[in-house]
Residue, then its C-alpha position, 0 to 999 in steps of 0.5 A: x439481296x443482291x443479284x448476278x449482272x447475268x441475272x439482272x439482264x435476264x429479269x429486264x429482258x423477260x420483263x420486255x419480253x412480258x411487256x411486248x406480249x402485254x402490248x400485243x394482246x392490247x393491240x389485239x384486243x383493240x382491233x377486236x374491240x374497234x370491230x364491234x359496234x359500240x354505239x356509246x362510245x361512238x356518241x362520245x367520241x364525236x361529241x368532243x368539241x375544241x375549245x374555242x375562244x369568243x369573239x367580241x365585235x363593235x356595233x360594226x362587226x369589227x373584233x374588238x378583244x376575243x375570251x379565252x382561259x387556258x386555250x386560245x384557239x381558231x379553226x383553219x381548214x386542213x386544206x387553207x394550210x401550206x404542204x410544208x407544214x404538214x411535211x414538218x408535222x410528219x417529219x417530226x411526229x410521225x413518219x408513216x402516219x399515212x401507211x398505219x392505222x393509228x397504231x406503231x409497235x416500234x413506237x408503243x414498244x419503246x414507250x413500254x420499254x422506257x416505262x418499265x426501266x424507269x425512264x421518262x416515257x416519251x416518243x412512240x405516239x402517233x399523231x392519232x394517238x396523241x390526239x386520242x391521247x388528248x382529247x380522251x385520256x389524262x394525259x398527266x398519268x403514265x402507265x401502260x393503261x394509259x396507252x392501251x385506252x389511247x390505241x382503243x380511241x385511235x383505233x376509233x378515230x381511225x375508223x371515223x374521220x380520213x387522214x386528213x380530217x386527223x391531220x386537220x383535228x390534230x393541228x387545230x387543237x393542239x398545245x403550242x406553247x404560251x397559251x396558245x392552242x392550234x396553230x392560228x392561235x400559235x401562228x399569230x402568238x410567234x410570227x404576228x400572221x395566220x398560219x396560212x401565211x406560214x413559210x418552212x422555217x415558221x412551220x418547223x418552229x411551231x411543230x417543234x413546240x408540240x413535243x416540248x414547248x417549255x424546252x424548244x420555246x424560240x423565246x425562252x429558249x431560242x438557241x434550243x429551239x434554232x439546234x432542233x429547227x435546223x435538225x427538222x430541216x434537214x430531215x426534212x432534205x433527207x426525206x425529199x421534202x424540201x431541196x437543201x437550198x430552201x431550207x438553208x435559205x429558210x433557216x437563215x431568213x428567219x434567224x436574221x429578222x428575229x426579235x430576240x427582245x421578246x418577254x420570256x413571260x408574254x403569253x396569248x393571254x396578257x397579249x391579246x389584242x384589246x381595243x377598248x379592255x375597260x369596256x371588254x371586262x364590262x362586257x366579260x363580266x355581264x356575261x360571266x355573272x348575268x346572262x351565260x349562266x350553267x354550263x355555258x362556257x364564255x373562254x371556251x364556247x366559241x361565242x360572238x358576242x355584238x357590242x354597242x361600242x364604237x370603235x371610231x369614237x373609242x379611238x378618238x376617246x382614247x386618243x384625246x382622253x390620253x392627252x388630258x390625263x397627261x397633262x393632269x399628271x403634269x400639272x400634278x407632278x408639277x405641283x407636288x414639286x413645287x409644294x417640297x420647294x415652297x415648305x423646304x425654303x421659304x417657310x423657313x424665310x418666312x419664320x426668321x422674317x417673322x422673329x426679326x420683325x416680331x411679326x407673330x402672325x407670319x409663323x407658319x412652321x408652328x403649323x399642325x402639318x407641313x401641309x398647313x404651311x405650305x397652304x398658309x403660305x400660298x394662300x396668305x404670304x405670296x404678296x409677302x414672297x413677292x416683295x421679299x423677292x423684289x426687295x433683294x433681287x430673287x426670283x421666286x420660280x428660281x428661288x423655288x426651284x434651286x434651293x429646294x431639297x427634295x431629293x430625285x428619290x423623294x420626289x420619285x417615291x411620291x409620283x409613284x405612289x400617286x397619280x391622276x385617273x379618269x374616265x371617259x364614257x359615251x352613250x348614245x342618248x335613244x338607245x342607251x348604247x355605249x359607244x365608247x368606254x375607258x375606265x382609268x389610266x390604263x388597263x393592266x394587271x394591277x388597274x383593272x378596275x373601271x372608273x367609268x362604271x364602277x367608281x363613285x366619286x363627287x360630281x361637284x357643280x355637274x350634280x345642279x341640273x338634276x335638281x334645276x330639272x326638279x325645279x322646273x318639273x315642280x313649276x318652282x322656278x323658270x329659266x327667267x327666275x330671278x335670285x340674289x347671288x349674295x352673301x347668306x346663311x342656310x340652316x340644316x335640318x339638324x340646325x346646324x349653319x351653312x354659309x356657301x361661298x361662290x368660286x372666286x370669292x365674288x357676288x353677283x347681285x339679282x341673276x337669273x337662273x339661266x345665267x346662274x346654271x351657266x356661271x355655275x353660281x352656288x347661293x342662286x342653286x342652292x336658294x332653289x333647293x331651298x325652295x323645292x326641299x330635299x325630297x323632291x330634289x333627291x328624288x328626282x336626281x335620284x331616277x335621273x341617275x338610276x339611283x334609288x333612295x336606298x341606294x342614296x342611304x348607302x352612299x352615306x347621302x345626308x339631307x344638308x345643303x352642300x349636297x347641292x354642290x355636288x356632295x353625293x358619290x356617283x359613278x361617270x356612266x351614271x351621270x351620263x345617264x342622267x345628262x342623256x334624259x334631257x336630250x331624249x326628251x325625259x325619258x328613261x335612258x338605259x346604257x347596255x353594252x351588249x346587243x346579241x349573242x351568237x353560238x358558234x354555228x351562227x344561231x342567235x342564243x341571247x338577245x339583250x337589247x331585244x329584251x331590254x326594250x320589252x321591259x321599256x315598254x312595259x315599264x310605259x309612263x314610269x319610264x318618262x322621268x321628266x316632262x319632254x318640257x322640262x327636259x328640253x329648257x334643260x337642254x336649252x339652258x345648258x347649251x348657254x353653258x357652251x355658248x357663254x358659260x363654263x364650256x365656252x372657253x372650251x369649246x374655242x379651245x377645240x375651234x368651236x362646234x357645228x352651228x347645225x349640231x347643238x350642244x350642251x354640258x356642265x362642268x364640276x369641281x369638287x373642294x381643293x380641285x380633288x375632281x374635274x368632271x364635264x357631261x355634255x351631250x348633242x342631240x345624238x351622244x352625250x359623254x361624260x369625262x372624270x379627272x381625279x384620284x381613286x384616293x381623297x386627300x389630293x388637289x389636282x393643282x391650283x385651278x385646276x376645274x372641271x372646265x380646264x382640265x376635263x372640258x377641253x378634252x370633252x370639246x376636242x371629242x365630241x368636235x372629232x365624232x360629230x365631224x360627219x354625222x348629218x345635222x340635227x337639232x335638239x328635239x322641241x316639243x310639238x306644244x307646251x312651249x312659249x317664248x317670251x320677251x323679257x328683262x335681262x337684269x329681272x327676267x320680267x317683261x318689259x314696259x314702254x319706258x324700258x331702256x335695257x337689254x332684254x332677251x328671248x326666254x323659253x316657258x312651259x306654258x302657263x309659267x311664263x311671267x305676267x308682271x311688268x319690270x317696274x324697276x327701272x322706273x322706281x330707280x329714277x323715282x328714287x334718284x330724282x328724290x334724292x336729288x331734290x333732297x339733295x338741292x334743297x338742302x344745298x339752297x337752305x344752306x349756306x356754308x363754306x368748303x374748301x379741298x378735294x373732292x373725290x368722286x367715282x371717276x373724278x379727281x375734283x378740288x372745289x371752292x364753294x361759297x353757298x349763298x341760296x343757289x350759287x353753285x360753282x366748280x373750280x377744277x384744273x381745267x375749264x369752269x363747268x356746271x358742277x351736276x350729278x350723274x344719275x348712273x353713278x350709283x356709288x356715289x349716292x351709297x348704292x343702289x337702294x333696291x340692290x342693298 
């Protein structure tokens, strides 16, 4: 049915009209209901607490990061903010906020009005009443009812507080747009500064924001939000405010210096201010998961969460780790370059050499992967390539590089897919407190997960000492102990064979153990697992690392010899761990990342260290791991790691350590340089540094070993932390230690007649050796047989020999005619007795006692 224009007018202005009285019997009704006392209602209103983000500090005091959700917030008190701002939240919101009392009837009338014929409801608020409206009502539902509960709470909140205190409530909890809620929050989200700092302009933009952020954002929409910023200003002009010359000049100066560059999609979340993000989500998610627990609230309560972390030591662990892994990923990149060039040009080369000389051996393009050839190729045919290269003019690099065709956008495709991590945790060695933390190449949406903590990865060479420790706990082996680094076949449990090779392919002979933990010898190590079995090895290791034997079953750990060398998963932080039982004399080492918490009044609410250490000591002998013994002649070996071992390089790298400072530390490497790591430690740190990939199948690049490729960087770090620190030494126990000096080749004492080198060693007491170094006694027993055996059979003999001679550092002809003992030498210069050297073993077959 249709109705009459007349008609239609008449029904809209008597629905107005209805709507007019039901506004006025609601504001009646309100003034009626604020003057009864309603002692609930009173409770709840001033029960309501702004949300207000958590503050994580350093060990220090400084912020590190602050946790919030949907609302980023700090408090400012109303009279620490400029008049201006108040001006333009006035000017914009509300006109006669100071003469109402919470309520306008033009405003609410035009609300009502709008509302019945269908249009948008906004405007006609109050600054009282939107704040009524937020902290009371749901804000999303549009309807008179909505407004009448909004005048009852701003009739409320009129009664309670002074306009002031509104005005204060009001612009400290507020919505400012991009997650930003009050306007410090805001004020350091648009302009980099607090809001006290505010100018005119600044403060127009922000209160602008609250009627409409999505459509007056100056960074989504800057050319909306610049039309209404200038029409505050005016307004402002015109209700005596400000002068015309200062708003013009406002309006300009801001406009002039704004970045227009700005993601339309940055928020205070993802823009927040994080010195160290692995540690913080560390520390997020112990909070989250095992200490606020119930209605507590980390995003929204306002915490002040104390940390262990060191912001100096995580600047520099940032700044060395960065450079490492750049490098790594050089070198990476590099190598994945130089394997398409190698398998794109010469392994073709390589199989047409072969058909043309019929040299069948050569074929490498018949190989199961591109990869097998490329491997074949580098580890086989280089010394081939070289002498084709010299053969017809080619450089291999060049040749390499200008006829490979591996295009821009392969080569693109595979850096992108692939690149090295790393990890990077310091924990100081009394307290177990982090002080510095980076778990990966950088922390963002899509590589939040934290290697340092979280990631189980093979240790390689670095898994030794925790075993050596089982050892010299066991009184199995001491630093003086000597093994043979030669070839040798260990049988499994299962009974399958495992034959051990060292690094470079090279054998050492008779060693001690010092000098085998240092070079990071593998059948020395593995010859002491051998003598001190699995149990006690992995069950030692096993509380070093804080890992149980279940856990060890979890991680697929099986009891064969290459567990040795590290074929265990473990994570960075539990490897430091392990390290920093040695430097505090045995005992337990527990990392902890958070010291105490605090409310937002300032009261102590949780205190995790503080419960941690009562567990220590409850806990009493259990948390002593190794004798204080044991785990200083672990110290004492693994500073010949830096001295002269692995580490030495090292440290010359980083210009060397404090002599007043020790340190100590071992390198891994894992098959096909997958894994670099070094753990080292001084007598107050200990710091572990990983370099791989989150997924097997990838080699960091030819050599590329935990001591090139992670220990300059440990050496360069720690070198940087320890700057200014006083001297300290390792501590040494007051009794059970005895020194001792022994036989550098046997590691026995020495006898009268001993003429090598001899060295000072450390023992536990009662372990140190009782037997004489008779070796070298024996060797010239042997020799001097030898050699009369040698001269007899000469002098019984007689015979003629005429040629060439050739002997270990000599090029001899000899003319000899033997007649009982005439012996002569003939050489291209003078005539000279002809005489054995009694030091040149190899040309009597070797040493007999070596073979």
């Amino acid at each position: 049915m249709a109705f009459h224009p007349r008609r239609q007018v008449g029904i809209t202005i008597a629905v107005v009209i209805t709507a007019l009285c039901a506004v006025g019997i609601g504001v009646t009704t309100g003034f009626v209901l604020a003057s009864v006392q309603n002692t609930p209602n009173i409770d709840v209103f001033g029960s309501q607490i702004e949300a207000l983000p958590s503050q994580v500090l350093d060990r220090e005091g400084r912020l590190i990061t602050q946790f919030f959700s949907e609302e980023k917030r700090e408090l400012v008190p109303i009279d620490e903010l400029p008049k201006h701002l108040i001006f333009a939240l006035i000017t914009r919101e509300d006109s006669r906020f100071f003469e109402h009392r919470g309520f306008s009837i033009q405003g609410t009338s035009r609300a009502a009005f709008n509302l019945l014929t269908s249009r948008y409801v906004s405007g006609g608020s109050t600054i009282t009443q939107q704040l009524a409206g937020y902290l009371f009502a749901d804000r999303s539902e549009f309807s008179v009812m909505r407004k009448l509960r909004e005048l009852w709470w701003a009739f409320q909140i009129e009664r309670q507080w002074t306009k002031y205190e509104i005005l204060e409530r009001y612009l400290n909890t507020m919505f400012f747009g991009h997650g930003n809620y009050g306007v410090e929050a805001a004020s350091q989200f648009f302009f980099g500064h607090s809001a006290r700092d505010l100018t005119v302009a600044e403060s127009v933009m922000l209160v602008i924001q609250l009627a409409n952020p999505s459509l007056y954002s100056p960074i989504r929409r800057p050319n909306e939000a610049r039309n209404m910023q200038r029409r505050i200003l005016d307004q402002m002009v015109n209700a005596g405010f400000i002068a015309l010359e200062e708003a013009d000049y406002a309006f300009a100066e801001y406009w002039a210096s704004y970045d227009f560059t700005r993601s339309s999609t940055s928020t205070a979340f993802f823009d927040r201010e994080d010195q160290a993000p692995y540690f913080s989500e560390f520390v997020r998610f112990q909070l989250q998961n095992e200490l606020l627990l119930g209605s507590l609230d980390i995003n929204r309560d306002g915490f002040i969460v104390h940390t262990t972390l060191n912001l100096d030591h995580q600047a520099s662990a940032e700044r060395y780790f960065r450079a490492g892994l750049q490098q790594a990923n050089r070198i990476f990149r590099s190598n994945i370059a130089t394997q398409a060039a190698q398998g794109d040009s010469f392994v073709p080369v390589i199989d047409l050499l072969s058909l043309a000389f019929d040299i069948p051996n050569l074929r490498v393009a018949g190989a199961k992967t591109r990869q097998d050839a490329v491997n074949f190729y580098r580890t086989q045919l280089n010394p081939v390539v070289d002498m084709v290269s010299l053969l017809f003019g080619m450089d291999e690099q060049d040749e390499l590089r200008s006829v490979s065709r591996v295009s821009r956008a392969q080569s693109a495709r595979r850096e992108q897919e692939t690149t090295v991590e790393g990890a990077l945790i310091t924990i100081e060695n009394d307290t177990g407190h982090i002080l510095a933390m980076i778990g990966g190449s950088g922390f963002e949406a899509r590589n939040q997960f934290n290697r340092a903590a979280d990631a189980t990865v093979q240790p390689g060479s670095a898994f030794k000492p925790l075993y050596y420790a089982a050892a010299i706990e066991d009184r199995a082996i001491t630093p003086a102990t000597m093994f043979h680094d030669s070839p040798v076949v260990f049988w499994n449990d299962d009974g399958t064979p495992y034959t051990p090779r060292n690094f470079r392919g090279e054998w050492h002979g008779p060693v001690l153990v010092r000098d085998a933990l240092a070079t990071s010898m593998n059948v020395p190590s593995l010859r002491i697992l051998e003598r001190i079995g699995f149990t006690s090895a992995l069950d030692t290791s096993g509380r070093l690392l804080g890992i149980s034997q279940a856990d060890f079953t979890r991680r697929n750990l099986v009891r064969k010899y290459p567990v040795g060398l590290g074929i265990v998963t473990v994570s960075p932080l539990e490897m430091a761990k392990a390290f920093a039982v040695f430097a505090n004399q045995g005992r337990e080492v527990a990392p902890i990342a958070i010291r105490f918490i605090e409310d937002r009044s300032g009261r102590i609410v949780l205190e995790p260290e503080r419960d941690l250490r009562m567990q220590q000591q409850r806990r009493g002998a259990e948390a002593q791991i190794l004798s204080s013994q044991t785990a200083y002649l672990m110290t004492d070996m693994l500073r010949t790691g830096v001295q002269r071992g692995t580490l030495a390089g090292a440290a010359r790298i980083a210009g060397g350590f404090r002599p007043d400072i020790p340190m100590a530390g071992k390198t891994g490497t894992t098959q096909n340089w997958a894994d670099a790591w070094t753990v080292g430690y001084s007598p107050y740190v200990t710091t572990a540094i990983w370099y791989g990939f989150d997924r097997g199948g990838n080699s960091l690049g030819w050599n590329q070993t935990g001591a090139v490729t992670a220990g300059p960087v440990w050496a360069r770090y720690m070198r940087e932390i320890h700057a200014d620190l006083p001297a300290r030494s390792f501590t040494r126990p007051n009794d059970g230690i005895v020194e001792v000096t022994v036989s550098s080749r046997s590691g026995l004492l020495p006898t009268e007649q001993y003429r090598g080198s001899t060295r000072t060693e450390v023992f536990i007491a009662g372990t140190e050796p009782r037997q004489f170094d008779t070796m070298q006694e024996f060797e010239e027993e042997q020799r001097a047989v030898l050699v009369n055996r040698l001269r007899t059979n000469i002098e019984n003999t007689a015979f003629s020999v005429s040629g060439p001679v050739s002997a270990p550092g000599r090029s001899l002809r000899l003319d000899i005619d033997l007649n009982l003992s005439d012996l002569r030498q003939t050489t291209t210069g003078s005539p000279s007795d002809f005489l054995l050297d009694e030091d040149d073993d190899d040309f009597f077959g070797g040493n007999p006692l070596l073979d």
